[in-house]
C-alpha positions as CSV (number, residue, x, y, z in Angstrom):
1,X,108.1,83.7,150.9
2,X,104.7,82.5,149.6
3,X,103.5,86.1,148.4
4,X,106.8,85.7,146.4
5,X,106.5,82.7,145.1
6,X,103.0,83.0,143.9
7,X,104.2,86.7,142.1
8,X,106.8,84.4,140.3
9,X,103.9,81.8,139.2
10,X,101.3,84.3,138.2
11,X,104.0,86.1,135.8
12,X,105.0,82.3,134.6
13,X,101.3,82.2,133.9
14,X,101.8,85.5,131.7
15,X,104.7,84.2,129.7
16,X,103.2,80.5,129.1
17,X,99.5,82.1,128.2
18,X,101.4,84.9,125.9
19,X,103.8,81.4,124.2
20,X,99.8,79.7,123.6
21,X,98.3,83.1,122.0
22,X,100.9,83.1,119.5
23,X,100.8,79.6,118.9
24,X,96.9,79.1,118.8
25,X,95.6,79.0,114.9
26,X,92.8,80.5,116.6
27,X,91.9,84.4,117.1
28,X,91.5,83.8,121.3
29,X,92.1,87.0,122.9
30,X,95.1,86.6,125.4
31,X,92.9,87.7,127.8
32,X,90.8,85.0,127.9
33,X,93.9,82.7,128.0
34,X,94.9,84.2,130.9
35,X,91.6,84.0,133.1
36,X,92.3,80.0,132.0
37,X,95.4,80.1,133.1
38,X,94.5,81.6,136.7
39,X,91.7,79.2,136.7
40,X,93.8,75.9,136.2
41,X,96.1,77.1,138.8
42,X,92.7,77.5,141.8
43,X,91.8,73.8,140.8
44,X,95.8,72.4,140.6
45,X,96.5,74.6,144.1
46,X,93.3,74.0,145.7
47,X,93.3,77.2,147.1
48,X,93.3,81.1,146.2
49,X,94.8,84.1,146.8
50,X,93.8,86.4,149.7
51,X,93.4,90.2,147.9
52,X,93.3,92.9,149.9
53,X,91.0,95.8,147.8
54,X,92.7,98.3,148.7
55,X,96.6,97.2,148.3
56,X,95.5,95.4,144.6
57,X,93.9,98.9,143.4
58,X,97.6,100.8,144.6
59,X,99.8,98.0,142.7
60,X,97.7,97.7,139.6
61,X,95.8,100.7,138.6
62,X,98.3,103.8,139.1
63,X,100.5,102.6,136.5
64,X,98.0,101.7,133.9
65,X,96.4,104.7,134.0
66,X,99.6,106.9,133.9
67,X,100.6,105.0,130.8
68,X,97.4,105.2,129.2
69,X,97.6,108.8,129.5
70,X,101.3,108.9,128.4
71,X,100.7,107.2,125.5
72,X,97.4,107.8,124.0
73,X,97.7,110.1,120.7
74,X,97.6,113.7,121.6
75,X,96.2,114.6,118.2
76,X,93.5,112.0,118.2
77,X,92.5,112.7,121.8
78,X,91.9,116.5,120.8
79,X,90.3,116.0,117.4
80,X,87.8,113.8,118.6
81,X,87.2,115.6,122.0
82,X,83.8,116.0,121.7
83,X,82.8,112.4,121.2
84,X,84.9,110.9,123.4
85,X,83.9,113.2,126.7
86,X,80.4,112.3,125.3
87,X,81.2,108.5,125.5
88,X,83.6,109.0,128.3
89,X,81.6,111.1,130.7
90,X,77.7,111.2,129.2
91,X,78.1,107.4,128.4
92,X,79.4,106.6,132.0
93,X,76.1,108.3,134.0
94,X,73.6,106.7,131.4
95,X,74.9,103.5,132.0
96,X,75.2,103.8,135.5
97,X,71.7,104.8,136.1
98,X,70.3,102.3,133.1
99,X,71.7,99.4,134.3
100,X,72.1,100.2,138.0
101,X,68.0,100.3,138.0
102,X,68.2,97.0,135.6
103,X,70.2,95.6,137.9
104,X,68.3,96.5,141.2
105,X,65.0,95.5,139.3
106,X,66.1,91.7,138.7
107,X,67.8,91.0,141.9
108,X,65.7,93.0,144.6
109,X,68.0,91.4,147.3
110,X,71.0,93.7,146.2
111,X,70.8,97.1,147.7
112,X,70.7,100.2,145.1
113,X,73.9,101.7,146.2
114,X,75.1,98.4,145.6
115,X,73.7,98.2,142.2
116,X,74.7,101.7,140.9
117,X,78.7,100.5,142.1
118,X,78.5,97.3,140.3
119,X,76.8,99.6,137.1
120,X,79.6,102.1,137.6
121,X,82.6,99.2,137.3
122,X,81.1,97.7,134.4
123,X,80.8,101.2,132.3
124,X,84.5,101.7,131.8
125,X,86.2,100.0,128.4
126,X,89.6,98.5,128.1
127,X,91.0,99.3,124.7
128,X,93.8,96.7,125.6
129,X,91.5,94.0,124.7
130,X,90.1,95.0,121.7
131,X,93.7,95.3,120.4
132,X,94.0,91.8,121.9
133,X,90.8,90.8,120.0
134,X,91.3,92.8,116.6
135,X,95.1,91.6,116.3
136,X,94.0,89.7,112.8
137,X,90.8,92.4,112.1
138,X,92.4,96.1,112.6
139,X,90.2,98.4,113.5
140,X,90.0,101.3,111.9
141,X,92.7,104.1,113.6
142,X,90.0,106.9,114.4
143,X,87.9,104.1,115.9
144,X,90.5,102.8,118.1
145,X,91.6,106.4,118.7
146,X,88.2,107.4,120.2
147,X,88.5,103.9,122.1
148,X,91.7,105.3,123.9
149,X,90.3,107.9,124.7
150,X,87.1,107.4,125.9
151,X,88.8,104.7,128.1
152,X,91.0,107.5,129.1
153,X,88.8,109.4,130.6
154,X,85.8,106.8,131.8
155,X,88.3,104.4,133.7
156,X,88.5,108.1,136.3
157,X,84.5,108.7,135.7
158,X,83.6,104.8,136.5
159,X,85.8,104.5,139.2
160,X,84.5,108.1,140.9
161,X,81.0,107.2,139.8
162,X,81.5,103.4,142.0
163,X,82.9,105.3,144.7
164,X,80.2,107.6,145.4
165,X,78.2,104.8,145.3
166,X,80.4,102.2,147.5
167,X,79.9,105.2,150.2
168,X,76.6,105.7,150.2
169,X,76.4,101.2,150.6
170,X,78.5,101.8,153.7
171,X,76.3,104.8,155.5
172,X,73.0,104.5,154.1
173,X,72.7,108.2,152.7
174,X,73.5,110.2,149.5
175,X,73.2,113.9,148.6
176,X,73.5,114.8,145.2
177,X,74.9,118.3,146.2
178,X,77.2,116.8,148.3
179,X,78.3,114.4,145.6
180,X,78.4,117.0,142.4
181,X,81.0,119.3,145.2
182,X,83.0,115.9,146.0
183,X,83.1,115.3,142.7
184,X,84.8,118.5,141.4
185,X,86.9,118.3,144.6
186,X,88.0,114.6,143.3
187,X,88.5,115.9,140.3
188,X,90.6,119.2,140.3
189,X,92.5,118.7,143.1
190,X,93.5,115.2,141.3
191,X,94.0,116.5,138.5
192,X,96.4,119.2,139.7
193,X,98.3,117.2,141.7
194,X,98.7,114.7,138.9
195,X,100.4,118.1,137.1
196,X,102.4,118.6,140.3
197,X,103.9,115.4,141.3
198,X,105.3,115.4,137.3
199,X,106.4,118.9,136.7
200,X,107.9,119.3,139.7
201,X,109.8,115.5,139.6
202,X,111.0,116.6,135.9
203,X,112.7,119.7,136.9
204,X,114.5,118.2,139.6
205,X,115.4,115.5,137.3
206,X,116.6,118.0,134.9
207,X,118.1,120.1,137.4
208,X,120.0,117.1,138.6
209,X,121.1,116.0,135.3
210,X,122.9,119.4,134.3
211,X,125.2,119.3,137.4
212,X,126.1,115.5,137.5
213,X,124.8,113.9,134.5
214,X,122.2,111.7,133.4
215,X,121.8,108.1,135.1
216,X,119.7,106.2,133.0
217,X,118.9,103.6,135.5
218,X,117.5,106.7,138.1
219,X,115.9,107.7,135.4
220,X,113.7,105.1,134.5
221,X,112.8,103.9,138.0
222,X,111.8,107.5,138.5
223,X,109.3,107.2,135.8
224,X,108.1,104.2,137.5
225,X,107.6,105.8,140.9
226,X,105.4,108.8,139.1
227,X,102.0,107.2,139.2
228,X,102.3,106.2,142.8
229,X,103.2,109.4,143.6
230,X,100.9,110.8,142.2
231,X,98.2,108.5,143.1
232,X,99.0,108.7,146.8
233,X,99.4,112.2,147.2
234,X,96.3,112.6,146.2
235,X,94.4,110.0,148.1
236,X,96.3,111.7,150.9
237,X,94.7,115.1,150.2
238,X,91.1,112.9,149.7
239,X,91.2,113.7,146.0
240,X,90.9,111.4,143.2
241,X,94.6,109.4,143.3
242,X,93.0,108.0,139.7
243,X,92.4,111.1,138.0
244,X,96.1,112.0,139.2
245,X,97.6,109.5,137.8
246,X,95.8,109.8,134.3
247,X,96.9,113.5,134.6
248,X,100.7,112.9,135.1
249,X,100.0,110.4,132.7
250,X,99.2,113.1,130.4
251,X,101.7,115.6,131.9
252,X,104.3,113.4,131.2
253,X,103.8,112.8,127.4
254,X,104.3,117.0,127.6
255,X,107.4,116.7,129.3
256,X,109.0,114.6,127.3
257,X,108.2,116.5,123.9
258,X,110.8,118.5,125.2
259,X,113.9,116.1,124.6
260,X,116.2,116.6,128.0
261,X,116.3,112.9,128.2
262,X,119.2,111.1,126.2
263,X,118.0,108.7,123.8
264,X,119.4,105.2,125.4
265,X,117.2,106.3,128.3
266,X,114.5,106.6,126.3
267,X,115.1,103.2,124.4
268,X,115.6,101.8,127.8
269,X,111.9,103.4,129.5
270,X,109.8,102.1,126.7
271,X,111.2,99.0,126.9
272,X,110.7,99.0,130.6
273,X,106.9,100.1,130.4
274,X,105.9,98.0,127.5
275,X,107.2,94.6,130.2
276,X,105.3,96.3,132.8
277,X,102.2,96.9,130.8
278,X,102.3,93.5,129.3
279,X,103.0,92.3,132.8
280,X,100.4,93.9,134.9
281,X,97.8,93.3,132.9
282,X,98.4,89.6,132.3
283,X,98.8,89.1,136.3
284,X,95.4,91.2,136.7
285,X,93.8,88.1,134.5
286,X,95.6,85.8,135.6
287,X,95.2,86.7,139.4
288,X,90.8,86.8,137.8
289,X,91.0,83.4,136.9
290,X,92.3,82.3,139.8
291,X,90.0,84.3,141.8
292,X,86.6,82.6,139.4
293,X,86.3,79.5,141.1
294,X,86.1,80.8,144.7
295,X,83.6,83.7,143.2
296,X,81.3,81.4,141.3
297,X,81.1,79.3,144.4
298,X,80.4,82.4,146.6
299,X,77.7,83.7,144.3
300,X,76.1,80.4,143.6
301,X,75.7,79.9,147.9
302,X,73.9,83.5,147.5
303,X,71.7,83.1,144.5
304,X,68.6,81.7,146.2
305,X,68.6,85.6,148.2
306,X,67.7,86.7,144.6
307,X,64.3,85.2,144.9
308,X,65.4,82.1,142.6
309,X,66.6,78.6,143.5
310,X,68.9,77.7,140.3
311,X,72.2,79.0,139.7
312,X,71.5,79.1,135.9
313,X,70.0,82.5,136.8
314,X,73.4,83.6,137.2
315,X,74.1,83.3,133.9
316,X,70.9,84.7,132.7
317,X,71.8,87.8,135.3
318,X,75.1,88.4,133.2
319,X,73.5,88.0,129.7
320,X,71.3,90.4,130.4
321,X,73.2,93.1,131.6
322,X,75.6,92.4,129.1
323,X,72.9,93.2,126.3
324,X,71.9,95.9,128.1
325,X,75.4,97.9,128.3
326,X,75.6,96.9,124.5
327,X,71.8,98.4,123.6
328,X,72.6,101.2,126.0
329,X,76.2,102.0,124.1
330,X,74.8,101.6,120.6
331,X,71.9,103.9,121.3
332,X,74.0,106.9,122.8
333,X,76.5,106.5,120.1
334,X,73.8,106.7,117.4
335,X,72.3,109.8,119.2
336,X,75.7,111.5,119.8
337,X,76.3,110.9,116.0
338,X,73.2,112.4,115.0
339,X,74.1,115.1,117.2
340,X,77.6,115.6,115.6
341,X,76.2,116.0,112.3
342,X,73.6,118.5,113.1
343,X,75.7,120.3,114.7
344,X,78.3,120.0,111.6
345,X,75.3,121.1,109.3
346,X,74.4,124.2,111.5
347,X,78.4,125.1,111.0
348,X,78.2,124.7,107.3
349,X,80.3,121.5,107.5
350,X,79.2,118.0,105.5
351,X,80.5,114.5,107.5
352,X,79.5,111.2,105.6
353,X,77.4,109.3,107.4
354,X,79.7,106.0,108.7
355,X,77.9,102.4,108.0
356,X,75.7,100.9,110.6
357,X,78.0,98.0,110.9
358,X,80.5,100.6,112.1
359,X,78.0,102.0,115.1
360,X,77.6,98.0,115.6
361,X,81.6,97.6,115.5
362,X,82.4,100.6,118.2
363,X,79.2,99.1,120.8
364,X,80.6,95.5,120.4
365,X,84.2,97.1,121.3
366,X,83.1,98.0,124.2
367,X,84.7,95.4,125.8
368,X,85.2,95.3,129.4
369,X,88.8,94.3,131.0
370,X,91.3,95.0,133.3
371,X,90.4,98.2,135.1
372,X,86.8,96.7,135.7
373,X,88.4,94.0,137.4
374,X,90.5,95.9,139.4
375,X,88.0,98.0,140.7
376,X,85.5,95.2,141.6
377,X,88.3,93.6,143.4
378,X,88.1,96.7,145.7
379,X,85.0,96.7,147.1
380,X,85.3,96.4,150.7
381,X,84.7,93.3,153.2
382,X,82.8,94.8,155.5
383,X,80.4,97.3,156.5
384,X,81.9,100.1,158.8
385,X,81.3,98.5,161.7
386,X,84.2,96.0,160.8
387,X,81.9,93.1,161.0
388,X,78.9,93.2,158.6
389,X,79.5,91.6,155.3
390,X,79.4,94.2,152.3
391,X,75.9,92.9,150.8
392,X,76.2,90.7,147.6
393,X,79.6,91.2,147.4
394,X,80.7,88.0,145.8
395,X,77.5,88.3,143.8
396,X,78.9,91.8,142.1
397,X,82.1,90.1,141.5
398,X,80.6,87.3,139.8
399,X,78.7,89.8,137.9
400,X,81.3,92.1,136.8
401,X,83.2,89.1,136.1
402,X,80.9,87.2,134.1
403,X,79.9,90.7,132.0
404,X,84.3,90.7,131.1
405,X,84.0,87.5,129.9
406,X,80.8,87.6,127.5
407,X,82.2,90.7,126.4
408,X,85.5,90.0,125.2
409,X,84.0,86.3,123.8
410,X,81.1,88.3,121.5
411,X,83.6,91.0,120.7
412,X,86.4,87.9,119.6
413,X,83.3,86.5,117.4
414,X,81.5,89.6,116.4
415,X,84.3,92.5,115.8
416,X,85.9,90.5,112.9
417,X,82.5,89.9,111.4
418,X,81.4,92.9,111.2
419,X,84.1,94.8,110.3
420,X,85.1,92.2,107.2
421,X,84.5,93.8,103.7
422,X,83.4,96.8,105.8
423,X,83.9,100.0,103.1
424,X,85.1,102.7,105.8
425,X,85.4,106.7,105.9
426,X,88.6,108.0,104.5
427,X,91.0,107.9,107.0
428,X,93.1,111.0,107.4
429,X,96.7,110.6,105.7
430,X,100.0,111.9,107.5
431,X,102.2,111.3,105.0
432,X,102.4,114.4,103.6
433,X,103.1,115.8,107.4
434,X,106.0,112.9,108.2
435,X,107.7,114.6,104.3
436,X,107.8,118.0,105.6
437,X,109.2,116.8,109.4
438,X,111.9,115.2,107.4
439,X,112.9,118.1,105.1
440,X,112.5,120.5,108.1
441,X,115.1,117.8,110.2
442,X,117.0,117.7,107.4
443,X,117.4,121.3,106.8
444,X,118.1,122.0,110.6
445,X,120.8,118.9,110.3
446,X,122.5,120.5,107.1
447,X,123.0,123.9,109.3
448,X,124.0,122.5,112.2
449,X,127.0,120.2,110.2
450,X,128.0,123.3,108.6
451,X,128.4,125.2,111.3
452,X,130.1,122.6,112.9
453,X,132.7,122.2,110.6
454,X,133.2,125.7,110.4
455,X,133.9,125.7,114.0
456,X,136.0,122.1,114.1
457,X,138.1,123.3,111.3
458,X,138.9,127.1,112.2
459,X,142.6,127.5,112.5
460,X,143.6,124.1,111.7
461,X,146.3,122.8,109.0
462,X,143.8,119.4,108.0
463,X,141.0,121.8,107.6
464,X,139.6,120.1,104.4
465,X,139.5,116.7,106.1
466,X,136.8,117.9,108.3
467,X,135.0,119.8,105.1
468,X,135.3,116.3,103.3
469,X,133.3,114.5,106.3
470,X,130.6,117.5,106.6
471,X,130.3,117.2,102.9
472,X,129.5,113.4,102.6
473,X,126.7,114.2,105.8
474,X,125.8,117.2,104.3
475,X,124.7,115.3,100.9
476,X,122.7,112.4,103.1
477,X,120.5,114.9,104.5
478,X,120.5,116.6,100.8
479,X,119.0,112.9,99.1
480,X,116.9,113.2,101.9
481,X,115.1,116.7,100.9
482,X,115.1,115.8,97.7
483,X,112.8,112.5,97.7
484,X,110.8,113.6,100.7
485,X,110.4,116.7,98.3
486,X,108.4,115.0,96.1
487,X,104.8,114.2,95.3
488,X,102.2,112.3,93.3
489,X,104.2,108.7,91.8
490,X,107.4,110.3,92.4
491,X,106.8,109.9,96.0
492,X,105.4,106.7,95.8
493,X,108.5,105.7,94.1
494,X,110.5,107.0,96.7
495,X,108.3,105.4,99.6
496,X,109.5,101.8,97.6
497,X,112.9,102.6,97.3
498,X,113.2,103.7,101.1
499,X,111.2,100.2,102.4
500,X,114.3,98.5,99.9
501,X,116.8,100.2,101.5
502,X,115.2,99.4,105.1
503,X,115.1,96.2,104.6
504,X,118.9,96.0,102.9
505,X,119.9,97.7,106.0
506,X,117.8,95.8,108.8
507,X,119.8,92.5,106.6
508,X,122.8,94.1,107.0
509,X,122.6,95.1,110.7
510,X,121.8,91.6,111.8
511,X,124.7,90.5,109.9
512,X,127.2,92.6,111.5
513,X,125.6,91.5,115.3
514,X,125.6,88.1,114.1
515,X,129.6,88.3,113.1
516,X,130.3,89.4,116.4
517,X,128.3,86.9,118.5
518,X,130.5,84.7,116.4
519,X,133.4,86.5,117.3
520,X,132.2,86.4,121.2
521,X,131.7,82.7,121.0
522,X,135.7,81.5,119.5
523,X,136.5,84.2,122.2
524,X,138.2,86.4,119.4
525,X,136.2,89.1,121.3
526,X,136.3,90.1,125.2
527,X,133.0,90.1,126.4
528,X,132.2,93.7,127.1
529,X,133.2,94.4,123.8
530,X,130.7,92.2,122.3
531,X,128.1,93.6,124.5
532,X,128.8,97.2,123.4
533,X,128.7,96.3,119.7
534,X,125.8,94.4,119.9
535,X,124.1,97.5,121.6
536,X,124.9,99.8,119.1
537,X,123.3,97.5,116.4
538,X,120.2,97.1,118.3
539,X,119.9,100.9,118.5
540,X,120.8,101.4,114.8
541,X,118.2,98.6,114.2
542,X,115.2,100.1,116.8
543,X,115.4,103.1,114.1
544,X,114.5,100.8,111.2
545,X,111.5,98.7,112.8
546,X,109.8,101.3,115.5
């Protein structure tokens, strides 16, 4: 009963901190609202929750990961592959060997192994809270895409990279052949049975769907189950359960191109995951703040092992290898651009050289979140004996912990400062693409009628009735040809006209469902009826404001 109600406060916590955000006149990332929130409750409570590593990693991270990898955009991803498995895989062993020697060099008490974990947890970025944070100061979309990416791929290479190094804390050795064959054991084998789990679930889904029809409530919890599937099938098989679930994530977004699912289902699973996505990550700061009190007060009883006897060298420990991740990021992203465009020159190719303040904006959005703190949360207890402490435990926490919050406070200050009045590369424009989808959907619409009414009306005496209603679609999809057709002003013009009649319709929908709540209410209207109606607007209206 008390696991359940502290699931139901912590959620509270995540609807009360979201309310504040909106509320505050202030830019506060809801992050940092949340690690409030969880630290009010510690003080009111008096007490904290008991994690167990291993149990918070299999709740929180699967899912995350598997929707990161759902949703991430393909064409972004693929475009940008080379600078993002730069950041996401080059970036990842500089920092871990960088700071992990930083680390080791200004607190001697803390074993290397122990250092290089802590190093490897604080290398991955969570683009969540740079969206969080840049809510009022977009950043720019090939930015944030290379953001998404790279936290893609270097939640897996962080996490791998800490558990190499949580192993060789626990038994004292480490063999870099060993690891480098672990390592693409971890990371095929994951990655295939990431593939598996999804390919296989989808075509019994289909399978299932065909002889007995679509449940849309199977369906959906289905989707949910994927990453832990995933996840523990391959922890099972001692391969990487998070590379897995970014690969079904991945999978996934391939299976669905394919349209088998009907469209309330799919109105109903993105609905489902964006609660879960908002939920989980709120909880995971939430659950942080609450956790901050108990690990200041551990790492402040530990500080004098560090060789000094005031706890303000805490917070000079997470300064400093806070402007060491930032130095270290904004040096191998200048490197890899200069790389780029040498490369680019040696093909022929010219690439304007982006604004400093740009190279400043993507090392400052390097901010540090949710999968950090997950994964810090996971180091164990004890030694293998089952009775040792894990050395400087609380200490790394504290770290890790204090290197989220300085990060997402100088990325709250500095990211809209820097990217004010900032004159930026022309962004690619998809416009033209979106035109031709429409006229191609069009087209196949205007066949598909035709040959519908051909069929409908064969043999029958009313036959023109049925021409008279594929006409009037016929000449919808027509209009639309015709001012997606166009180009220069013309377009423009059309572009206007289309927001106008958006809007006109959007005012008209939210008439119509609020007539029948008004209908519901004098009970001119049975309930289900109400409910049905009501739906059918809300779907009509998701196609105006997606």
């Amino acid at each position: 009963m008390d696991s359940i109600t502290i699931a139901l406060a912590l959620l509270l916590a995540v609807i009360l901190s979201g309310t504040i955000s909106r509320l505050s006149p202030f830019a506060i990332p809801l992050p940092l609202i949340q690690i409030a929130f969880g630290a009010l409750i510690a003080v009111a409570t008096g007490g904290g929750v008991e994690l167990e590593p291993d149990i918070f990693f299999l709740l929180f991270l699967p899912p995350l990961l598997f929707l990161d990898g759902w949703r991430i955009p393909k064409e972004g991803l693929f475009r940008d592959k080379g600078v993002i498995l730069e950041l996401a895989l080059g970036l990842v062993i500089f920092t871990v060997l960088g700071v992990g020697l930083l680390i080791h060099w200004l607190i001697p008490a803390m074993p290397l192994a122990v250092a290089f974990a802590l190093a490897a947890i604080v290398s991955p970025t969570d683009p969540i809270a740079v969206s969080a944070i840049a809510a009022r100061v977009p950043i720019p979309h090939r930015l944030m895409h290379i953001l998404e990416g790279e936290s893609l791929l270097n939640d897996a290479s962080g996490l791998v990279c800490m558990r190499f190094a949580v192993a060789a804390a626990l038994t004292g050795t480490f063999s870099l052949v060993d690891a480098v064959g672990s390592f693409l054991w971890l990371a095929i084998g994951g990655i295939a049975i990431g593939f598996a789990v999804v390919w296989v679930a989808m075509k019994a889904k289909e399978y299932v769907s065909r002889k007995l029809g679509e449940d849309t409530g199977s369906q959906i919890l289905l989707s949910l189950l994927l990453p832990f599937g995933a996840y523990l099938a391959a922890e099972h098989l001692h391969c990487s359960g998070i590379l897995a679930a970014v690969a079904a994530g991945v999978t996934m977004s391939y299976m669905e191109l394919r349209g088998k699912a009907l469209a309330k289902t799919r109105v109903g699973q993105g609905a489902v995951w964006d609660t879960v996505q908002f939920a989980l990550n709120g909880m995971i700061f939430v659950l942080f703040g609450e956790q901050l009190p108990r690990i200041v007060s551990g790492a402040a009883r530990i500080v004098t092992e560090t060789g000094h006897l005031h706890p303000i060298w805490l917070l000079i420990y997470v300064l400093t290898i806070y402007v060491a991740l930032v130095l270290l990021r904004f040096g191998w992203v200048w490197v890899s651009l200069r790389f780029t465009m040498y490369r680019a020159a040696r093909l022929g190719r010219q690439i304007q050289t982006p604004p400093v303040r740009l190279l400043v904006a993507a090392s400052l959005a390097g901010v540090r979140g949710a999968i950090t703190l997950a994964g810090i949360l996971t180091l164990p207890l004890f030694m293998n004996d089952g009775t040792t402490p894990f050395p400087a435990r609380d200490l790394a926490i504290f770290l890790a912990a204090g290197v989220i919050v300085v990060s997402l406070i100088v990325a709250s200050v500095g990211l809209p400062a820097v990217l004010k009045d900032l004159e930026l590369p022309p962004q690619p424009d998809h416009h033209q693409q979106e035109d031709e989808a429409r006229i191609a959907a069009a087209k196949a619409a205007i066949r598909m009628i035709d040959e519908m009414t051909n069929k409908m009306s064969e043999g029958r005496t009313d036959a023109d009735r049925y021409s008279d209603v594929g006409t009037r679609l016929m000449e919808f999809y027509r209009h639309r040809i015709e001012g997606h057709g166009k180009t220069g002003e013309d377009a423009e013009t059309v572009r206007k006209l289309e927001e106008a009649e958006r809007r006109l319709r959007l005012a008209a929908l939210r008439a119509e469902r609020d007539e029948y709540y008004r209908l519901g209410r004098k009970r001119q209207l049975p309930d289900d009826v109400a409910r049905k109606l009501v739906r059918e607007i809300d779907l009509m209206e998701t196609r105006f404001t997606i």
